[in-house]
VMD Tcl script that draws the C-alpha trace (Angstrom):
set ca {
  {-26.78 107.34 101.05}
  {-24.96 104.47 99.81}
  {-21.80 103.20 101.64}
  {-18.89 101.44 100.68}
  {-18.81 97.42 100.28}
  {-15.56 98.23 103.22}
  {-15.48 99.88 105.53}
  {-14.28 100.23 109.42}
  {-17.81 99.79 110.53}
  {-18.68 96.70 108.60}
  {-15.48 95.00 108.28}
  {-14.26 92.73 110.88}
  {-11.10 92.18 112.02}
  {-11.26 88.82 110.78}
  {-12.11 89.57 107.60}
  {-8.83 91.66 106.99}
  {-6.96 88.67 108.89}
  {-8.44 86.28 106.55}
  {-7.85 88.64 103.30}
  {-3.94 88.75 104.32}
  {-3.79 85.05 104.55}
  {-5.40 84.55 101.59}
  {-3.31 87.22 99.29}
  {0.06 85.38 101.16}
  {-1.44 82.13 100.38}
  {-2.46 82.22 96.93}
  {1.29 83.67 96.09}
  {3.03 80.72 98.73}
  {4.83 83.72 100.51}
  {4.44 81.95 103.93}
  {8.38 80.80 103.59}
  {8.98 84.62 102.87}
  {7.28 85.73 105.91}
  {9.41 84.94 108.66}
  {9.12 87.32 111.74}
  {12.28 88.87 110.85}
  {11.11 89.45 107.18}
  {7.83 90.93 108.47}
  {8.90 93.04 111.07}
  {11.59 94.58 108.94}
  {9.25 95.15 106.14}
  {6.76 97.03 108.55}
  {9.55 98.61 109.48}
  {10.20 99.98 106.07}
  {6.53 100.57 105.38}
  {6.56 102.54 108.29}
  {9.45 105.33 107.58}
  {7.58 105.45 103.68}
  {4.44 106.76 105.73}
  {6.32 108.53 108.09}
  {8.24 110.29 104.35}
  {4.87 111.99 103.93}
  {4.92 114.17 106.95}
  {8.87 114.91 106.94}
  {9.46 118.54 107.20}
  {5.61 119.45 108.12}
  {4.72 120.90 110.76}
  {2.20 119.51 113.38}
  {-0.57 122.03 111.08}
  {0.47 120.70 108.11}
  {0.31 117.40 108.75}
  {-2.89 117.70 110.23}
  {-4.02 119.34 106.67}
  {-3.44 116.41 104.69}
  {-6.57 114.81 105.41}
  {-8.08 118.03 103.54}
  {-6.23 117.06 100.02}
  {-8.14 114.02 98.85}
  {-4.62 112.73 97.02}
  {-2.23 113.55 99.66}
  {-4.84 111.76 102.21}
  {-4.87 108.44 99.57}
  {-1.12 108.56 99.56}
  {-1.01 108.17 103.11}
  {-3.92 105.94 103.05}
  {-1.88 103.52 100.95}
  {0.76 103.60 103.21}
  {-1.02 103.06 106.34}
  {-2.62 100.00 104.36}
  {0.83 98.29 104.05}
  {1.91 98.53 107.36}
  {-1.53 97.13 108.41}
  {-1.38 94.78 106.19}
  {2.14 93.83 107.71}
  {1.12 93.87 111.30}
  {-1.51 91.30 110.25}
  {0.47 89.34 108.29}
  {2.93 89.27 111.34}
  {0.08 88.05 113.79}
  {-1.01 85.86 111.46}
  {2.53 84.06 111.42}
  {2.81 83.95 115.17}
  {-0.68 83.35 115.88}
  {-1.21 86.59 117.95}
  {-4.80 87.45 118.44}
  {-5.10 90.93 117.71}
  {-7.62 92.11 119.57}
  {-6.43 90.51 122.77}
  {-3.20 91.61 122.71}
  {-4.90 95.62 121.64}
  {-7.06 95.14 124.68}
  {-4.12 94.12 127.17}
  {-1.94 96.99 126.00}
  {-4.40 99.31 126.55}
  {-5.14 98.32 130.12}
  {-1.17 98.29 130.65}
  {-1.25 101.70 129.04}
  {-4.38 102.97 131.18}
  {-2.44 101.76 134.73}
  {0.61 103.47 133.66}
  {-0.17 106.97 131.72}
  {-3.80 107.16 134.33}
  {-6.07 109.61 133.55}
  {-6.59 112.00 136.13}
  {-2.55 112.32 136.10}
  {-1.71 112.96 132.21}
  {-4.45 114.40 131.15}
  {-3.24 117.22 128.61}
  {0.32 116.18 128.87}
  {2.14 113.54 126.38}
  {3.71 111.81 129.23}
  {6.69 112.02 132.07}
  {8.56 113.42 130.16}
  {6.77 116.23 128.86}
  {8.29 119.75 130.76}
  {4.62 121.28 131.34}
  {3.69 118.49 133.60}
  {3.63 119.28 137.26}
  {6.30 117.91 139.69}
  {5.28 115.38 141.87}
  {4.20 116.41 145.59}
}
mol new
graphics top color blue
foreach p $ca { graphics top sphere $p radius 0.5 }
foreach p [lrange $ca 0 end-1] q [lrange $ca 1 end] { graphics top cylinder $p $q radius 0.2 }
display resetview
């Protein structure tokens, strides 16, 4: 079985970091991409991915992984805001996986475990009151 020359598993962050900053680069966009510029942008590349699950519901949207143009269209999306959020750490010099890494431990201490298991958080109605 043959893979692809990119994929999740064989691409590094740094790679895609490095691909960003060479696309902006090559086109001197760097006075285009303020932090204002690129978080609105994501922004915007954000609601167009969000435009291909308006009106589903929570089946159908899981069912467009299972239509191979539907699934590209989102794909595409997903890509730009990606590429965005990379673009923005790139400007501000945020390392990526650092700042992943500490959300997710701030995330872990506050939404633990053996407490929300099951339940999207405080505010969801089917979590039990506290003793």
């Amino acid at each position: 079985m043959t893979t692809a020359p990119h994929q999740d598993a064989t691409t590094t962050l740094a790679e895609l970091r490095r691909l960003v900053e060479e696309f902006v680069s090559a086109r001197d966009w760097h006075h285009f991409h303020t932090p204002k510029n690129l978080a609105m942008a994501l922004a915007i590349e954000a609601a167009e991915l969000m435009e291909h699950f308006q009106w589903l519901t929570p089946e159908q949207s899981r069912q467009v992984a299972e239509d191979p143009t539907r699934r590209d269209a989102v794909a595409e999306e997903l890509a730009d805001v990606l590429c965005y959020g990379i673009a923005m750490a790139n400007e501000l010099g945020i390392d990526i996986a650092a700042a992943v890494f500490a959300k997710m431990r701030k995330n872990a201490a506050k939404y633990p475990t053996e407490k929300y298991r099951g339940y999207f958080g405080p505010d969801d109605p089917a979590l039990p009151a506290k003793a």
